[in-house]
DSSP file (Angstrom, degrees, kcal/mol; ACC not computed):
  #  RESIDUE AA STRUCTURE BP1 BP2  ACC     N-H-->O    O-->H-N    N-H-->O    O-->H-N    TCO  KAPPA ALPHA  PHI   PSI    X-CA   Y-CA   Z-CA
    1    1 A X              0   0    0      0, 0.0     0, 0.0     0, 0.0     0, 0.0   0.000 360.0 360.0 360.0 -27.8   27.9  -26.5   29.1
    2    2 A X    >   +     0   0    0      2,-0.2     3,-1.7     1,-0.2     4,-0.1   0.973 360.0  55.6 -69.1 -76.4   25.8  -24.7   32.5
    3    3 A X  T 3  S+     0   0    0      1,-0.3     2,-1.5     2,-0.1     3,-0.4   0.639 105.4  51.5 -25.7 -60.2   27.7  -20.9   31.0
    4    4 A X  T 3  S+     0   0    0      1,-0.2    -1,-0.3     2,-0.2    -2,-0.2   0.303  92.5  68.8 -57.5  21.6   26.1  -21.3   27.5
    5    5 A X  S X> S+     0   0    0     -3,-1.7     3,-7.6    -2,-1.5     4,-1.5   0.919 102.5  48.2-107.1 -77.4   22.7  -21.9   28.6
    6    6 A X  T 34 S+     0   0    0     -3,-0.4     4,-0.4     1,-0.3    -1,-0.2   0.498 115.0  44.5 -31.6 -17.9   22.7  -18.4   29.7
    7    7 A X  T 3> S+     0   0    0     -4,-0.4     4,-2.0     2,-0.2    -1,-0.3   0.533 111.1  52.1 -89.3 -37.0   24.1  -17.3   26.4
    8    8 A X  H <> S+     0   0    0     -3,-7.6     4,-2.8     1,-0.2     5,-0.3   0.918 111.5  51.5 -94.2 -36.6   21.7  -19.6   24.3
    9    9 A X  H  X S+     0   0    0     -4,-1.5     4,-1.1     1,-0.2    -1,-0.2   0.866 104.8  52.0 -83.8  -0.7   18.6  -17.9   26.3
   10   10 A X  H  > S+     0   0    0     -4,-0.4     4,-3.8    -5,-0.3    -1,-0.2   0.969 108.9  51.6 -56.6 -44.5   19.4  -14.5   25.8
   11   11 A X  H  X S+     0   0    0     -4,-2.0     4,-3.9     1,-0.3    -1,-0.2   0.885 110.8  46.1 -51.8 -30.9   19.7  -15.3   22.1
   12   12 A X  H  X S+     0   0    0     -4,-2.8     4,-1.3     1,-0.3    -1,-0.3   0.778 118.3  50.7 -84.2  -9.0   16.0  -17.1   22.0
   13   13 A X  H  X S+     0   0    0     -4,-1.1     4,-1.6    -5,-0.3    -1,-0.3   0.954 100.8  54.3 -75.8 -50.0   15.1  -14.3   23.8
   14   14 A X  H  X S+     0   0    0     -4,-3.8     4,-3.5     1,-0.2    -2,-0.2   0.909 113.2  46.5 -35.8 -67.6   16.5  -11.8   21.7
   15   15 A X  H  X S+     0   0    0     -4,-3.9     4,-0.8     2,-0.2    -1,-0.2   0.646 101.2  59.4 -95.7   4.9   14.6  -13.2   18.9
   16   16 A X  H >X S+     0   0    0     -4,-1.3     3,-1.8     2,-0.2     4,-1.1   0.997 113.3  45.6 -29.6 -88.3   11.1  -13.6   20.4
   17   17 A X  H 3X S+     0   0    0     -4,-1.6     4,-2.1     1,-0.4    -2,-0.2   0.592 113.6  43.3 -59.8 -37.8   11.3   -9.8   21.0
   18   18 A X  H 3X S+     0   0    0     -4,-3.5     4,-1.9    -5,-0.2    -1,-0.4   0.925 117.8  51.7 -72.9 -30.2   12.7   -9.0   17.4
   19   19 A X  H <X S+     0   0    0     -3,-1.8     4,-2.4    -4,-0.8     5,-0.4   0.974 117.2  41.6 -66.5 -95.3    9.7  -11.9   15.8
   20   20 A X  H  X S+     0   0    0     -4,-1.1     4,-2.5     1,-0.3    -1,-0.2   0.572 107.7  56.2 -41.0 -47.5    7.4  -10.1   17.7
   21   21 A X  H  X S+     0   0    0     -4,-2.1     4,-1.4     1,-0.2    -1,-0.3   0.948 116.3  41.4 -19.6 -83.6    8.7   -6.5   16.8
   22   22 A X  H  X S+     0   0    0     -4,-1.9     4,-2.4    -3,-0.4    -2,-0.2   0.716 111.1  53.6 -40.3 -39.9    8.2   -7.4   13.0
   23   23 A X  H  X S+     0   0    0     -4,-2.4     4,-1.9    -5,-0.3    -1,-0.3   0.938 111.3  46.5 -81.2 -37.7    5.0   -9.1   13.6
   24   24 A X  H >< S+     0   0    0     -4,-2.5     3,-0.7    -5,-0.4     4,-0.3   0.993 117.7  45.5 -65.2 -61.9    3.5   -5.7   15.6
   25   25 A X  H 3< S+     0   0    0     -4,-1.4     3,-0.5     1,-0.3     5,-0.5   0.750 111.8  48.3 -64.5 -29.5    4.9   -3.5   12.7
   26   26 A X  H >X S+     0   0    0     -4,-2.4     3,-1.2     1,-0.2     4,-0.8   0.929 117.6  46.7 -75.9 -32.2    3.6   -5.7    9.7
   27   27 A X  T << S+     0   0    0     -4,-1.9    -2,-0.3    -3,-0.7    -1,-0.2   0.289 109.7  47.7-116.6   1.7    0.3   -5.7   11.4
   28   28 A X  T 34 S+     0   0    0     -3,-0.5    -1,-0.2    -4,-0.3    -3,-0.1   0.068 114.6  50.2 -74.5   1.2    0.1   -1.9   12.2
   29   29 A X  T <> S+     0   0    0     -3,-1.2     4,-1.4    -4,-0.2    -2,-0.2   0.310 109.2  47.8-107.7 -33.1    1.2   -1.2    8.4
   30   30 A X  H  X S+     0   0    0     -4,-0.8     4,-1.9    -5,-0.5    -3,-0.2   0.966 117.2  47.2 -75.4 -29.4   -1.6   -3.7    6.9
   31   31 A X  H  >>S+     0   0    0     -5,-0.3     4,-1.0     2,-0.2     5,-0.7   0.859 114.7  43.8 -77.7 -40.4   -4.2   -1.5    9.8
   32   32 A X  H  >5S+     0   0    0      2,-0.2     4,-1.5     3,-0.2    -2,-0.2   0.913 116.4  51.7 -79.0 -35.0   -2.9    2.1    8.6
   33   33 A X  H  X5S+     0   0    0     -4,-1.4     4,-3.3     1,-0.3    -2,-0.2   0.992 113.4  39.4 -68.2 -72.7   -3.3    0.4    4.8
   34   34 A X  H  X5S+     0   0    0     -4,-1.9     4,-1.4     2,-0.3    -1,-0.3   0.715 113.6  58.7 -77.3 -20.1   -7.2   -0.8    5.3
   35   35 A X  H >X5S+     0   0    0     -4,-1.0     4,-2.1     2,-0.2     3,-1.1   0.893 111.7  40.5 -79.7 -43.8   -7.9    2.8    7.4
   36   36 A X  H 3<<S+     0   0    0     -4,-1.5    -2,-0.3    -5,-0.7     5,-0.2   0.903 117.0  48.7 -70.3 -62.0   -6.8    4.9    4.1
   37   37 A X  H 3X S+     0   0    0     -4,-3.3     4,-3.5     1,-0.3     5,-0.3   0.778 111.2  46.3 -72.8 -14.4   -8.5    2.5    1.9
   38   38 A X  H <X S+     0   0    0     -4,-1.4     4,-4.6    -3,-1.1    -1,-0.3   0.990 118.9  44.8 -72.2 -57.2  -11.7    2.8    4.2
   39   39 A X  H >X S+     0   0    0     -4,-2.1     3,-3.9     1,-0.3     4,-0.7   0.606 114.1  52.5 -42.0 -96.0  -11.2    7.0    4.1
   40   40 A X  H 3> S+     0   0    0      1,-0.4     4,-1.7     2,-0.3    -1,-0.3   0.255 106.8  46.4  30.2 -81.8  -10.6    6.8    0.5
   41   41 A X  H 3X S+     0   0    0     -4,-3.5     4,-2.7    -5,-0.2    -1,-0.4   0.836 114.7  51.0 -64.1 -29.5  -13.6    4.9   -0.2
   42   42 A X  H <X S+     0   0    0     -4,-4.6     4,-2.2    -3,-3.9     3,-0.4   0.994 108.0  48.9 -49.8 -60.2  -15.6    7.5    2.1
   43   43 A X  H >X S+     0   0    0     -4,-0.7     4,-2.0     1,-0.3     3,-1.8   0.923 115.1  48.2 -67.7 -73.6  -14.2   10.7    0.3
   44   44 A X  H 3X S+     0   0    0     -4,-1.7     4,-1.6     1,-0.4    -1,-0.3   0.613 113.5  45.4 -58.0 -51.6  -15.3    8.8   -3.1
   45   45 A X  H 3X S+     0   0    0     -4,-2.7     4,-1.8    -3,-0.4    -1,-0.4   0.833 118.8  41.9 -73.2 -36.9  -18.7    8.0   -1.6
   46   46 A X  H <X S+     0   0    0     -4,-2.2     4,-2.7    -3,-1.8     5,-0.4   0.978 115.9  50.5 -74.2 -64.1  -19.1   12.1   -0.1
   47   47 A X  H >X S+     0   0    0     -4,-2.0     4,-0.7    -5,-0.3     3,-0.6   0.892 115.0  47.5 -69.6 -61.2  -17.6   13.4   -3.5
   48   48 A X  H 3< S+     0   0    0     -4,-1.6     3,-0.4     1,-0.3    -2,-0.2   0.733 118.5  38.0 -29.7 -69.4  -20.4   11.0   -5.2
   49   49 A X  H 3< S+     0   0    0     -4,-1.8    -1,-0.3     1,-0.2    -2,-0.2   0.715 112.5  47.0 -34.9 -54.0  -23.0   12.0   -3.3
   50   50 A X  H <<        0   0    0     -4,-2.7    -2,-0.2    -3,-0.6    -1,-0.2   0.602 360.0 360.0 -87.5  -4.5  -22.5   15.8   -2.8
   51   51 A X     <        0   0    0     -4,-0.7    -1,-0.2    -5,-0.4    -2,-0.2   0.423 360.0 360.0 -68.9 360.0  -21.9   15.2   -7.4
């Protein structure tokens, strides 16, 4: 039983680090999302403005 231990935390390790991956990349796509909508709404407010 002692070998697998080493075996069983690599795995939980393994998939901390991929969970975490995933969770940093959905949450740096949802940040890149809300900055273009902010420009977006900028250029639309400038093109309004300058109309």
């Amino acid at each position: 039983m002692g070998s697998y231990l080493g075996l069983i935390e690599l795995v939980l390790t393994a998939l901390a680090v991929g969970a975490f991956g995933i969770w940093q990349l959905r949450s740096l796509k949802r940040d890149m999302q809300a900055h273009k909508a902010r420009e977006d709404e900028e250029a639309r407010r400038q093109e309004r403005d300058d109309g």
